[in-house]
N, C-alpha and C positions, 0 to 999 in steps of 0.2 A: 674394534671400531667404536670411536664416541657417537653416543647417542646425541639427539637434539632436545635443546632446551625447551620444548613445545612447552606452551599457555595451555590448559584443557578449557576453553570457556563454559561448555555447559557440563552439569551431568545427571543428563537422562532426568531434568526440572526447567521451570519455566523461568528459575531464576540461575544467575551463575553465583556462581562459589564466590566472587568480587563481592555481588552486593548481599550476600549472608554474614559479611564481615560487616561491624557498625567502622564507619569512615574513622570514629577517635579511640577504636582500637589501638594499645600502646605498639600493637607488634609491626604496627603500618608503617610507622618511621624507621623502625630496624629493617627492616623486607628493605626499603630503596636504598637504605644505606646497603646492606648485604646484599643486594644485587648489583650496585654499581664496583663493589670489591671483586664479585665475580666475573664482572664483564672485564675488568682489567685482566684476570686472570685466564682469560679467555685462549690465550697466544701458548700459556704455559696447558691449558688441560690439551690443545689439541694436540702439543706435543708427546704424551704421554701416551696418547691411541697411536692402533695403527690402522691405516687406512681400510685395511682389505674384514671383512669379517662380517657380523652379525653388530648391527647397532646395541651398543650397552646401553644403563638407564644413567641417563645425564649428570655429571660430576656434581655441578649448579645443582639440581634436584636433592640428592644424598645428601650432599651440604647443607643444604636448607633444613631437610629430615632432624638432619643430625645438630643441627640448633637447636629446632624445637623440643629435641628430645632432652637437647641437656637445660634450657628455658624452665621446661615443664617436669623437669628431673624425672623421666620416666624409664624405667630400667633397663627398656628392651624394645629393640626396633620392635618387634609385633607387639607388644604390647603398647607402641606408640601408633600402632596400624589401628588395631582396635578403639583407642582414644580416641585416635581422627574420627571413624566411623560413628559412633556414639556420640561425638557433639555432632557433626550434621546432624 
């Protein structure tokens, strides 16, 4: 079963993850470009699940991961996990 594409607005701060970004961030213009490719692709990921199961974690999500990681050339999903953590 696919998961959904949830926003997390806050996390457990007074501010959200949006405005920890500076707005001329070069990654901000890739993000709506690459979200507008995903939403077209949207018809093909549901294809791919199947209805019945246990919700996965969001194609859109992995994908994005998976940008940043090769963006930021970083060798390894967890060591891309640790990355995120460390800059917050």
């Amino acid at each position: 079963m696919r998961g959904l594409d949830l926003k997390q607005d806050e996390l457990f701060s007074y501010t959200t993850l949006e405005q920890r970004i500076p707005n001329d961030h070069p990654l901000r213009p890739l993000r709506r470009l690459v979200d507008t490719v995903l939403a077209s692709m949207d018809r093909d990921f549901d294809g791919l699940y199947s209805r019945r199961g246990r919700a996965s974690i969001a194609p859109e999500r992995l994908l994005r991961a998976s940008l940043l990681q090769v963006i930021y050339t970083v060798r390894s999903e967890r060591q891309l996990v640790e990355q995120i953590d460390f800059n917050l």
